[in-house]
C-alpha positions in Angstrom: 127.9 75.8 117.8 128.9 75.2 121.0 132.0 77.4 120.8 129.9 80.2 120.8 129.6 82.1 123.8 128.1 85.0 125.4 130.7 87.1 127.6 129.9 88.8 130.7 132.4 91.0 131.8 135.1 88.8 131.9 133.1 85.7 132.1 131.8 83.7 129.2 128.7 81.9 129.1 128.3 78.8 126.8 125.1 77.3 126.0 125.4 72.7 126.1 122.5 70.1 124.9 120.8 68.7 128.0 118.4 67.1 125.2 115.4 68.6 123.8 111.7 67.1 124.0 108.2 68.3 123.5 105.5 69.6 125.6 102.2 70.5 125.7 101.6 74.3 124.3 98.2 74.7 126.9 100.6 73.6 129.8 103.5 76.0 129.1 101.3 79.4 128.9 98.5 77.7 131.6 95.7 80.2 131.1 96.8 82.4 128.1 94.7 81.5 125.3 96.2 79.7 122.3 95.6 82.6 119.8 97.4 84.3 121.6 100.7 82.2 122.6 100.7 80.9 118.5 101.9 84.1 117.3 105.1 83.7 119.2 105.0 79.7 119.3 103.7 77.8 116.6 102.1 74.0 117.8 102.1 70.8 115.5 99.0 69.0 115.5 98.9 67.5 118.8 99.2 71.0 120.1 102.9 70.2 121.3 105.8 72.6 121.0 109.6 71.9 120.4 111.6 73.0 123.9 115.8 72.7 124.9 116.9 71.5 127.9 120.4 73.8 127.6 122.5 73.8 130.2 124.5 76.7 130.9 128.3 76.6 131.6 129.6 79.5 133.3 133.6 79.8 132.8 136.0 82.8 135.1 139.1 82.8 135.1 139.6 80.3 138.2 136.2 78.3 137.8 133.9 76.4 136.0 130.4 76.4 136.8 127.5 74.4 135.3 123.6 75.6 135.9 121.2 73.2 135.7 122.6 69.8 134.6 119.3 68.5 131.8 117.5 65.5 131.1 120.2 63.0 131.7 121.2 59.6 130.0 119.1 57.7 132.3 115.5 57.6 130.7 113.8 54.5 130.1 112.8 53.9 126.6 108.9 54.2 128.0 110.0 58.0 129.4 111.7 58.8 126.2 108.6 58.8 124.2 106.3 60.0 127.1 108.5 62.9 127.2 109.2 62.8 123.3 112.3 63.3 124.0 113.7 64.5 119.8 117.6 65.0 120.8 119.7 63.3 123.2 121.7 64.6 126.3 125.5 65.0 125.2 126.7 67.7 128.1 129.7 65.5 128.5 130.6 65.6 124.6 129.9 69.2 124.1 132.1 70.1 127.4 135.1 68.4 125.6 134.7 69.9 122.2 135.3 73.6 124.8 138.3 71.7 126.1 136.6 70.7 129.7 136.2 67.4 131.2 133.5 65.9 133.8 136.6 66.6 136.4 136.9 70.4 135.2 133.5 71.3 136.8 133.8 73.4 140.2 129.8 73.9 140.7 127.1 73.1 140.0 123.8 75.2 140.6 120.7 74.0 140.4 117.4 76.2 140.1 115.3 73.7 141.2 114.8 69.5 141.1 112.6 68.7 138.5 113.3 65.8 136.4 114.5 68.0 133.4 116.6 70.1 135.6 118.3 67.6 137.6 118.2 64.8 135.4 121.7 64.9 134.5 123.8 65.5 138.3 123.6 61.1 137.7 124.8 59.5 134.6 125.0 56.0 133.3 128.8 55.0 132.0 129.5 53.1 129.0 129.2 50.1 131.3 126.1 50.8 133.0 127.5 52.0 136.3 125.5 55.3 137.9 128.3 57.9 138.9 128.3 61.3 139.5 128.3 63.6 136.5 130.7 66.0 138.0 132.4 63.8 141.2 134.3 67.1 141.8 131.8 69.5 141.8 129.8 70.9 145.1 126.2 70.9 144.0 124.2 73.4 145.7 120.4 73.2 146.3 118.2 75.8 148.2 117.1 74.2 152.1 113.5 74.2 150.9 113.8 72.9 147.4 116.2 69.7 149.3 113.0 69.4 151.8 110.8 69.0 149.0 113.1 66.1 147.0 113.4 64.2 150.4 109.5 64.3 150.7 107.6 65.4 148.0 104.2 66.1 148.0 102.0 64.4 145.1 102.0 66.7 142.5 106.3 66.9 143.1 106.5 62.7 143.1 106.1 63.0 139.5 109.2 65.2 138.5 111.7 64.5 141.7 113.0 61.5 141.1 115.2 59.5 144.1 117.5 58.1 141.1 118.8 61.6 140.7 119.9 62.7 144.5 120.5 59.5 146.4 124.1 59.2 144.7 125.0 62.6 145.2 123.8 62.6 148.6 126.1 59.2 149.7 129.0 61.1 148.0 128.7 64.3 150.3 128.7 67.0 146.9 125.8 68.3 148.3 125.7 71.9 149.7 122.3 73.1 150.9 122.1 76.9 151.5 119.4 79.0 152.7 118.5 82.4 150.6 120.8 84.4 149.0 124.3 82.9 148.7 127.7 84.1 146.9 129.2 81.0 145.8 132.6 82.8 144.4 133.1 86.2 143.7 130.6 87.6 140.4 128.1 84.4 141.2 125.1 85.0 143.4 122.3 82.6 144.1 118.9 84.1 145.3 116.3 82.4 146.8 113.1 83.5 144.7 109.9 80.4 145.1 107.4 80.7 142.6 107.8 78.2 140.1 109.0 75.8 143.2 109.1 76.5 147.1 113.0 76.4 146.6 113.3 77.7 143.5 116.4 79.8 143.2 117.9 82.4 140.4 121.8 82.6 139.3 123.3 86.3 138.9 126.1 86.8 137.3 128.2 89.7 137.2 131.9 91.0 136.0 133.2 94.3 135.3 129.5 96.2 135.7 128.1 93.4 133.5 125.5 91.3 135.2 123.4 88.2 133.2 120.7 86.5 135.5 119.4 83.0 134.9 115.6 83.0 136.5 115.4 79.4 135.4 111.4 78.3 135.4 110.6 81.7 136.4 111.4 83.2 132.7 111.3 79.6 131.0 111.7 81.0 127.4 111.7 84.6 125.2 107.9 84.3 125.2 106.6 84.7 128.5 108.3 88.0 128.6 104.8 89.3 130.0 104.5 88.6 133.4 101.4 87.4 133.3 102.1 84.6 131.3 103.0 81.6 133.2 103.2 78.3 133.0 100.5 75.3 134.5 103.8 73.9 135.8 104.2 77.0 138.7 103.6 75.6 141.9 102.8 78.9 142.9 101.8 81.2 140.3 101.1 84.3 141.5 104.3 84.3 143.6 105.7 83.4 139.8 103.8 86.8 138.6 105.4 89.1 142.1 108.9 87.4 141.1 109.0 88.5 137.5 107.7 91.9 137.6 110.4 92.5 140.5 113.0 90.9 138.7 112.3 92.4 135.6 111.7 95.9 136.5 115.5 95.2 138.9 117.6 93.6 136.5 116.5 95.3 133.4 117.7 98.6 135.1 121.3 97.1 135.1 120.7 96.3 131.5 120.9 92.9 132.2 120.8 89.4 130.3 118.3 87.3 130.8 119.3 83.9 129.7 116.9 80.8 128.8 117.5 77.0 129.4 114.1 76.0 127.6 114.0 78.7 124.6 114.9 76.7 120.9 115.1 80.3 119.4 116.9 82.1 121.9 119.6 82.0 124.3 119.2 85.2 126.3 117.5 88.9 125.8 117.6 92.1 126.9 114.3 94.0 128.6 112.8 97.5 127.5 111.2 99.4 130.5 107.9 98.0 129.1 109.4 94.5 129.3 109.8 94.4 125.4 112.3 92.3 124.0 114.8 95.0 122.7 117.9 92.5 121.9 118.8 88.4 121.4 120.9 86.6 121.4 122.5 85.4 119.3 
């Protein structure tokens, strides 16, 4: 139900379908062995698991704030079924069945630029026009993440697509920070690489609560050991460095951790042994 939400303090976290595909069980846990990921992940046939794109809106008592923005409404039929894409993107639907338009958005934060992340900052009307998901909204980017869409190496050509930036950069909704950055009061960005060079985490905190969104750096409930990591990191052992440090930091806050790719779970709590020790829901 999209009415459900998690609340932080006083801030209430809400979980909305940027559509859910498939993917490649080797690719997620890169070198962990299959016997081993099954027992928390279970693969059809073609050794492909079932994977969310939710995107997290983040509502205080003056703001709205959307993390990560999902696949979009703009994939060709060809990259619906290379990406077997099973449920469409509906963020604008599921904002309006909370009450919220496309207008009501202040922010919008993005972890990083993939395709599956960023898909949806674009959208295609009704008509067919490309506008701006959220025309009000200042969209913020880390410095190195925007280098990296503006001239992407080879491997990043794949997954940063021009069809998702070039409209939101002639608008001017574009706010490119460097490292860690309070964007209101309770929301923090920080700079963390790893999964990307620009990757970047979301904490949020209100009333000595804090949740923390480590995006592609914590992709789902299973990769709660550090070591497991995806073929997808850029830089994985930067990806290993990140999650120990943020694990061992934000678990002694008693923090959630919340997912964006997890079909199971929407955020977790850490033991000091990094043992899952409460989901939610």
């Amino acid at each position: 139900m999209v009415s459900e939400h998690l609340a932080v303090g006083d801030f209430q976290i809400y979980w909305l379908n940027g559509g859910n595909f498939r993917l490649d069980g080797g690719t997620m846990f890169g070198a962990v062995p299959k016997v081993l990921w099954e027992k928390k992940c279970k693969a059809d046939t073609a050794n492909t698991l079932p994977f969310t794109n939710d995107v997290l809106l983040v509502k205080t008592a003056e703001h709205n704030l959307i993390i990560d923005t999902g696949l979009g409404n703009k994939l060709t039929e060809k990259q619906l079924s290379i990406f077997q894409v099973t449920a469409p993107w509906s963020l604008v639907e599921d904002l309006a069945e909370i009450g919220l338009s496309q207008q009501d958005i202040d922010y919008v934060l993005l972890t990083h630029c993939d395709f599956d992340h960023a898909g949806g900052i674009v959208m295609h009307t009704p008509e067919g026009r490309e506008e701006l998901t959220f025309p009000n909204a200042v969209h913020y980017i880390q410095k190195t993440e925007w280098e990296d869409v503006e001239q992407p190496c080879r491997r990043a050509q794949s997954t940063y697509w021009p069809k998702n930036f070039n409209l939101l950069k002639r608008e001017g909704q574009l706010e490119i920070v460097s490292g860690d950055v309070e964007v209101i009061p309770g929301i923090m960005l920080r700079h963390t690489g790893g999964h990307t060079r620009g990757h970047q985490l979301i904490e949020i905190t209100s009333r000595g609560e804090t949740a923390v969104h480590l995006g592609d750096l914590f992709p789902t409930h299973a990769h709660s050991n550090p070591l497991w990591i995806m073929a997808y990191d850029n830089f994985p052992l930067e990806v290993i460095d990140r999650k120990e440090e943020y694990f061992r930091h934000y678990q002694q806050l008693n923090s959630w951790f919340t997912f964006y790719h997890d079909p199971q779970v929407k955020a977790c709590k850490l033991d000091l042994q990094k043992n899952l020790n409460q989901l939610w829901p």
